[in-house]
C-alpha positions in Angstrom: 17.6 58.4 -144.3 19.7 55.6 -146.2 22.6 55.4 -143.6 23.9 53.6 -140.8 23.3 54.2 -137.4 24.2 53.3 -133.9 20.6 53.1 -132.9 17.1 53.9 -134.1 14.6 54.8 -131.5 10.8 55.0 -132.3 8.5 57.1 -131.0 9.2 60.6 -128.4 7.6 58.9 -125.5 9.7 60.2 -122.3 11.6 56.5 -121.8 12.9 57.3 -125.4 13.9 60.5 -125.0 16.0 60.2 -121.8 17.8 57.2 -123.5 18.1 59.0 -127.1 19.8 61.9 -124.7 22.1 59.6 -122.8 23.0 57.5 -125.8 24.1 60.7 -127.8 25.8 62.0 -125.2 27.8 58.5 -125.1 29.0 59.1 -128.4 25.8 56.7 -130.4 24.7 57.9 -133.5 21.1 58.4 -132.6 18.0 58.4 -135.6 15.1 59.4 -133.8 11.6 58.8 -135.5 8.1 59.3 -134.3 4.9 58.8 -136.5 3.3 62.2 -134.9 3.9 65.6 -135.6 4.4 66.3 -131.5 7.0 65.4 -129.4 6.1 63.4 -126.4 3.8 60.4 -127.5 1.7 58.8 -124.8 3.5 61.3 -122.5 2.8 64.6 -124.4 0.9 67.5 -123.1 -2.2 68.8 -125.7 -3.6 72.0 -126.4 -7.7 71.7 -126.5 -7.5 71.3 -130.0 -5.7 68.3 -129.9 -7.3 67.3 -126.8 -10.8 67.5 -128.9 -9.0 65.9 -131.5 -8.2 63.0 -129.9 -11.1 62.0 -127.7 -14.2 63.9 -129.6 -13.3 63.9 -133.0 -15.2 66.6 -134.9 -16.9 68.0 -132.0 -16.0 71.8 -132.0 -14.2 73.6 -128.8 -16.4 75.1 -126.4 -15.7 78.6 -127.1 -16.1 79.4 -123.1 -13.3 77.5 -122.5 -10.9 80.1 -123.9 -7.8 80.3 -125.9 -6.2 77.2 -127.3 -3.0 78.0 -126.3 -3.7 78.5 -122.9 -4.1 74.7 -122.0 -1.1 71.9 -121.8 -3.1 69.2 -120.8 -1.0 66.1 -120.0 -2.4 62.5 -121.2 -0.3 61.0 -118.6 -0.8 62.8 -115.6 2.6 62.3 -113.4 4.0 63.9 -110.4 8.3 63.7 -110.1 9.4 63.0 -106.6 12.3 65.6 -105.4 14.5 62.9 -104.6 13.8 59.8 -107.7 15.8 59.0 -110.1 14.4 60.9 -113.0 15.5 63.9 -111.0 18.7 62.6 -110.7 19.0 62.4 -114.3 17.6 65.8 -115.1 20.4 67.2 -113.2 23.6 64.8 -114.1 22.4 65.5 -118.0 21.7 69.2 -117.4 18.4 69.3 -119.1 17.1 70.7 -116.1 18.0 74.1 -117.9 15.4 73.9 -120.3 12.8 73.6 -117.5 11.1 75.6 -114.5 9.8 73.5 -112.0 6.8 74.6 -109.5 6.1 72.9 -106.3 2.9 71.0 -106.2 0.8 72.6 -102.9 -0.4 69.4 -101.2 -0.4 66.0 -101.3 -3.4 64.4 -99.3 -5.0 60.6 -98.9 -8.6 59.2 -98.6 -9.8 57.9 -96.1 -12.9 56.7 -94.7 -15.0 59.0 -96.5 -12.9 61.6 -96.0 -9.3 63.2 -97.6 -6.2 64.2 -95.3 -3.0 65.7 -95.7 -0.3 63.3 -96.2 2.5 63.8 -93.2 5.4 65.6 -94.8 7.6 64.1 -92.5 8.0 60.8 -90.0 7.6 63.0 -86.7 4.6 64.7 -88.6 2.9 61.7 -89.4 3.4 60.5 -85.5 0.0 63.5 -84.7 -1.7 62.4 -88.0 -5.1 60.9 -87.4 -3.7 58.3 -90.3 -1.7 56.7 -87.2 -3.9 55.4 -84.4 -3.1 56.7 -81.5 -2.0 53.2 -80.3 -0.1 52.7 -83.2 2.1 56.1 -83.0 4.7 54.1 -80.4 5.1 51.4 -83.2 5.5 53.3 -86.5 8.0 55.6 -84.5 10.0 52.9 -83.9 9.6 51.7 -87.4 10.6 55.2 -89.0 13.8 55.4 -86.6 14.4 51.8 -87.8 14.8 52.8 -91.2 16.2 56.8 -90.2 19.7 54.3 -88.5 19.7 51.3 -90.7 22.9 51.0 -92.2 23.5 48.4 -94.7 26.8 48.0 -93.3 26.2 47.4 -90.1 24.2 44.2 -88.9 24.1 46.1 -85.4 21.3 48.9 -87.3 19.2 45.8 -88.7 17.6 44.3 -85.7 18.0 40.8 -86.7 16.1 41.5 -90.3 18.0 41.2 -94.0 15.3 43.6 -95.7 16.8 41.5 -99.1 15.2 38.6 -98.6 12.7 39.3 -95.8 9.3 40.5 -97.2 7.3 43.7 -95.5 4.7 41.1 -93.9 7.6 39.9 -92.0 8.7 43.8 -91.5 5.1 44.7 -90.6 5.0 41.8 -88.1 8.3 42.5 -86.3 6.8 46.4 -85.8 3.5 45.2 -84.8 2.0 48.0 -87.4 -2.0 47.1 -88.0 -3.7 47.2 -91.6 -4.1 51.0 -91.2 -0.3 51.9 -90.6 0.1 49.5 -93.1 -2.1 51.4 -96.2 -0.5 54.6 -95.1 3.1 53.1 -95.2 2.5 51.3 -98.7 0.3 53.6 -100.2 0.6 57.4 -99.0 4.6 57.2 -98.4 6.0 54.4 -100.8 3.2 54.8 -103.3 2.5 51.4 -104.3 -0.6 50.7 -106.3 -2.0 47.9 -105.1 -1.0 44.7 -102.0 1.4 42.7 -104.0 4.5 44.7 -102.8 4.0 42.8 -99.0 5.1 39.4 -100.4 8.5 41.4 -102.1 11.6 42.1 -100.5 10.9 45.1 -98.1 13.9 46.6 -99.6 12.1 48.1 -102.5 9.6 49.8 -100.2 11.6 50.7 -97.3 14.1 52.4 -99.8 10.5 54.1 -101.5 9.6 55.4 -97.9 12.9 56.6 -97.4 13.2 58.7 -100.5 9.4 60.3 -99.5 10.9 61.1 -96.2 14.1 63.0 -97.9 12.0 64.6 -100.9 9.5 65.9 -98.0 12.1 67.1 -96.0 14.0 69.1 -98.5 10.2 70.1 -99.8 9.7 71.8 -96.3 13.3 73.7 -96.5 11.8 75.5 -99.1 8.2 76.5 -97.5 6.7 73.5 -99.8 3.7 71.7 -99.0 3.9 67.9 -100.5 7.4 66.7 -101.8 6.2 66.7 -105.1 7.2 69.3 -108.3 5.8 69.4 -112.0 7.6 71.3 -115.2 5.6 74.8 -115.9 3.9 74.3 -119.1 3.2 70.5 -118.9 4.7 67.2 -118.6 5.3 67.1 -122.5 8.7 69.5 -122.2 10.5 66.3 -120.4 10.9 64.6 -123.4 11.2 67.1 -125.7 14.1 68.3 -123.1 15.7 64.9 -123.6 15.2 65.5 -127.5 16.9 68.3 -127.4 20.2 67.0 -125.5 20.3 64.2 -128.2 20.0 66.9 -130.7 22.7 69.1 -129.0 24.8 65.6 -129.8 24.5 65.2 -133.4 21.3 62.8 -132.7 18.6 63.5 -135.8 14.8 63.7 -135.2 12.4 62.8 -137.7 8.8 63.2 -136.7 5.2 63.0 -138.8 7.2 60.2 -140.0 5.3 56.8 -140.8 7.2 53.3 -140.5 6.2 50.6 -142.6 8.3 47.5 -141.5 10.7 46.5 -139.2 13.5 44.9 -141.7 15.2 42.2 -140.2 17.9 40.4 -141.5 17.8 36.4 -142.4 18.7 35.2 -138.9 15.6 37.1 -137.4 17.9 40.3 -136.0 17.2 44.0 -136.5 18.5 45.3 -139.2 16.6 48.5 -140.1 13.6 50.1 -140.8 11.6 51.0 -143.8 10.0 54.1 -144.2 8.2 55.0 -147.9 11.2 53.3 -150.3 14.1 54.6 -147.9 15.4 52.6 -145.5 17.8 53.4 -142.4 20.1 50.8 -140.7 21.0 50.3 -137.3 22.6 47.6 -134.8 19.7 48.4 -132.6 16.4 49.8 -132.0 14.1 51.1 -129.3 10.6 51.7 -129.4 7.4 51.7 -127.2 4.9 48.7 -127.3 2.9 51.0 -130.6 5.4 49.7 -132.8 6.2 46.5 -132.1 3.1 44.7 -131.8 4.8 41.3 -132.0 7.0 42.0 -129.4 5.0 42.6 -126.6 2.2 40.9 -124.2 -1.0 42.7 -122.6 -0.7 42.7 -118.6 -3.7 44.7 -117.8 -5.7 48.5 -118.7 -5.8 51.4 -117.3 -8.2 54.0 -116.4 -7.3 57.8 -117.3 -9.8 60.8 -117.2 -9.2 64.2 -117.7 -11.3 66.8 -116.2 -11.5 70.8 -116.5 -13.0 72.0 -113.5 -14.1 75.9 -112.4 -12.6 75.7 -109.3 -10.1 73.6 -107.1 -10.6 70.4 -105.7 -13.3 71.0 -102.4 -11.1 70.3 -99.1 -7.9 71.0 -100.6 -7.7 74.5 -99.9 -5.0 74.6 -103.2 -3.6 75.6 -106.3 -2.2 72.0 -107.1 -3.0 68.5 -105.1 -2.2 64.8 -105.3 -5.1 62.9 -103.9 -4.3 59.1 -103.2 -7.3 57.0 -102.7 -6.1 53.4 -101.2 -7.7 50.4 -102.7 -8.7 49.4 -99.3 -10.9 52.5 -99.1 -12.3 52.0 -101.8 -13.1 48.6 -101.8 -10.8 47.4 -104.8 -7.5 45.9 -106.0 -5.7 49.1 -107.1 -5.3 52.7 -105.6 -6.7 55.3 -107.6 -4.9 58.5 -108.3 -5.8 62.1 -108.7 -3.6 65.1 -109.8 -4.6 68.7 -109.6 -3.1 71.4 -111.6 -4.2 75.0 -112.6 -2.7 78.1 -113.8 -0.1 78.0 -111.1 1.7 76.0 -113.5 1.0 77.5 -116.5 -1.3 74.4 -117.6 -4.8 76.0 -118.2 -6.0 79.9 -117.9 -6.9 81.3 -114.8 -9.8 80.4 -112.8 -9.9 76.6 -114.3 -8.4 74.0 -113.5 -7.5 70.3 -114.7 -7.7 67.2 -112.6 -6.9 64.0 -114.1 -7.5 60.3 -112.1 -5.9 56.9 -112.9 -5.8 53.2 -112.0 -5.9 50.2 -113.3 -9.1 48.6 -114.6 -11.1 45.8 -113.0 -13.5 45.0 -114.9 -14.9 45.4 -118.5 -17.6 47.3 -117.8 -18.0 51.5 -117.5 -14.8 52.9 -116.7 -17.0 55.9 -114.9 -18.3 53.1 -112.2 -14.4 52.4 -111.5 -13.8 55.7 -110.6 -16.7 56.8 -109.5 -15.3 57.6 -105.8 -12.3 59.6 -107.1 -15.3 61.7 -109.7 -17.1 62.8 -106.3 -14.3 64.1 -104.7 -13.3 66.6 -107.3 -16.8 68.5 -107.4 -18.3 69.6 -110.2 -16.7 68.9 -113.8 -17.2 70.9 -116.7 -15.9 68.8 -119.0 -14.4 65.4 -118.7 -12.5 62.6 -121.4 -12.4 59.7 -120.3 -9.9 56.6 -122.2 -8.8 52.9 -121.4 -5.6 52.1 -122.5 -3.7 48.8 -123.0 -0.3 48.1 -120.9 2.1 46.4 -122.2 5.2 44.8 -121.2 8.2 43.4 -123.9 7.7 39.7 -124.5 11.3 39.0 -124.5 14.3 41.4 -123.3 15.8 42.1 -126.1 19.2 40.9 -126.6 18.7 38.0 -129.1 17.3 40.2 -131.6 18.5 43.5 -130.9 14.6 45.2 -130.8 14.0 46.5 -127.2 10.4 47.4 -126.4 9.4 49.7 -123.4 7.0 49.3 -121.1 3.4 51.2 -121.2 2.8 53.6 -118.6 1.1 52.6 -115.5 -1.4 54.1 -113.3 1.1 55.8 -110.7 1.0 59.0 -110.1 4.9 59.3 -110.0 8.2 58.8 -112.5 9.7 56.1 -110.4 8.7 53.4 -112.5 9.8 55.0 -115.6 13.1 55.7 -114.2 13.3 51.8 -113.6 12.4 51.0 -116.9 15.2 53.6 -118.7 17.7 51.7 -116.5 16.5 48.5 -117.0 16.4 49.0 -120.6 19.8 50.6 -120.9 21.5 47.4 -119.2 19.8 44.8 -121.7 21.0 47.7 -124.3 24.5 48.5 -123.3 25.3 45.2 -121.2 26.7 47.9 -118.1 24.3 49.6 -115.4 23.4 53.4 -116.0 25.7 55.2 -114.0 24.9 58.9 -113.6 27.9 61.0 -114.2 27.8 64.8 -114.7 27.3 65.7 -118.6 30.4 66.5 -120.2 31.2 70.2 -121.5 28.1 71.3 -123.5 28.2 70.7 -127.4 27.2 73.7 -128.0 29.7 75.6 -126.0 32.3 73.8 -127.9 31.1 74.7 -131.0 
């Protein structure tokens, strides 16, 4: 361990593991260290073991429940979108050879009481009882808007610069009421809460456009929601990343403690200490565990995990998304439910594991939060319930050469990671992540 290197990453979180797989690739001499024995970090799928390990420690496993190795239960339940960016990247880097993808059945949204599919399409969603049947004339025009627009040509923008003009004024200019609105923001460009109104409505017009294309090349293919997951758990995506780096010369070092982050005497990384040993870097990556000092609290988040005896009432499925809209509700944030079951390989057959999600509002029982999402699910035959910080870097990096991630939020989706891995990569690298096809495969060459 006492050598230099390009970069030290910490922990096997998935943000770390795409970039420890793109920096090796690049040519960086990657050390890779996580203080587990697993792969995968806040992202990494459990057997019940572990699972019991984690939230009931010392309680033993239900023997009903059935063989260990039967379960990959995710701790951050996530859905990929066909057409994001982390699919992007799983192609360009090949590492979608190390994975089998299944197509999640449905994708639905709450709503007055009651759940609904969500329109695979913008002409489907023109007969959804979503749109008001005054309101179908509007939203067509609005999903034709953004089916022409052209950034290129002013003549496809109807007098609106979706750069600086926020989706109120967007909203306004379609004449599309408060519930055209929730399904817009919510079901189709997946936003977690109202803030994303006052923003540029490019961020959420290009989100509602990338729905629309992931739904349409979901329905090519029989599909029901636009949605896919790995086989086997969320917890192969960064161990798929791992591997890349490791096909590059990129060395892994996990169930490995670190005891300081040695800095040099203007304040700049320099290393880090492990035991007596000590490996030095220019750089170094790492999620908000390991860099306490680095980082600033910008909220909690809800997550519960529940093994059910049968699927979801009303969804009719093997697998589900279930967005509940804050407005619905009556709070700040959506809430999220993801349904999975041995479909994709994630439990034993006849159980299956639902996990919700949001952000917490209050201090008080995180059950009452999500008490809406609970009842929809039916009855649970075991559930874990955790609150988890989120965290943000307090500064970006460059002065000191530590870059922190970000905590993963409530969303049910990889969007935001993907926006993180390419933010982070700039403040790394000082150039923007361009995607270019992976170069002949290391281990071909050898």
């Amino acid at each position: 361990m006492d050598e230099e290197y390009d970069v030290i990453i910490l922990g096997t979180g998935l943000t770390e593991c795409i970039l420890s797989g793109i920096l090796s690739v690049e040519g960086k001499k990657v050390l890779h260290i996580d203080r587990n024995n697993f792969y995968g970090g806040e992202s990494a799928s459990l057997n019940l073991t572990q699972l019991y390990e984690r939230f009931r420690s010392g309680a033993p496993v239900p023997a009903e429940l059935g063989r260990d190795r039967d379960y990959y239960i995710d701790l951050i339940p996530k859905f990929l979108i066909q057409d994001e960016g982390l699919v992007n990247v799983l192609y360009y880097t090949d590492v979608l050879r190390y994975l089998d993808f299944v197509a999640i059945a449905t994708s639905m949204v709450y709503c007055e009481g009651k759940i609904y599919k969500v329109p695979s399409t913008p002409a489907e969603a023109l007969t959804s009882p979503l749109i008001g049947f005054f309101q179908k004339n509007n939203a067509r025009k609005f999903f034709e808007y953004l089916q022409n627009w052209r950034e290129s040509d002013p003549a496809t923008h109807e007098g609106l610069d979706l750069n600086r003009h926020t989706m109120v004024d967007v909203y306004k200019h379609f004449s599309l009421n408060e519930d055209t609105q929730e399904f817009i923001g919510h079901a189709m460009a997946l936003h977690l809460d109202d803030k994303y109104k006052t923003r540029p409505a490019r961020e959420t017009c290009d989100h509602v456009i990338m729905y629309a294309n992931s739904a349409s090349r979901a329905m090519s293919r029989d599909a029901g929601s636009p949605y896919i997951y790995p086989q086997f758990g969320l917890g192969d995506l960064p161990q798929g990343f791992a591997r890349l780096s490791a096909v590059y010369a990129g060395t892994f070092m996990l169930d490995t403690p670190v005891e300081e982050i040695v800095r040099d005497e203007k304040g700049q990384f320099a290393g880090v200490r492990s035991g007596e040993q000590i490996a030095r870097a220019k750089q170094v990556i790492g999620d908000p565990s390991y860099f306490r000092d680095n980082v600033r609290k910008t909220g909690r988040v809800i997550r519960a995990i529940c093994i059910l005896n049968d699927a979801i009432p009303k969804t009719n499925a093997h697998s589900a998304q279930i967005i509940l809209p804050q407005r619905q509700t009556g709070r700040e944030h959506d809430i999220y439910i993801t349904c999975l079951s041995q479909e994709q390989k994630v439990c034993p057959q006849g159980r299956w594991i639902a996990s919700i999600s949001t952000i917490a509002e209050t201090s008080g029982d995180p059950k009452e939060e999500i008490a809406s999402a609970l009842k929809l699910i039916g009855p649970i035959e075991q559930i874990f319930i955790g609150v988890s910080d989120i965290y943000e870097p307090a500064a970006d990096g460059t002065s000191d050469n530590v870059f922190v991630s970000r905590s993963y939020d409530a969303t049910s989706h990889f969007e935001t990671v993907y926006d993180d891995v390419k933010d982070l990569y700039k403040r790394i690298t000082g150039k923007e992540l361009v995607l270019q096809k992976r170069p002949i495969d290391a281990e071909q060459k050898a």
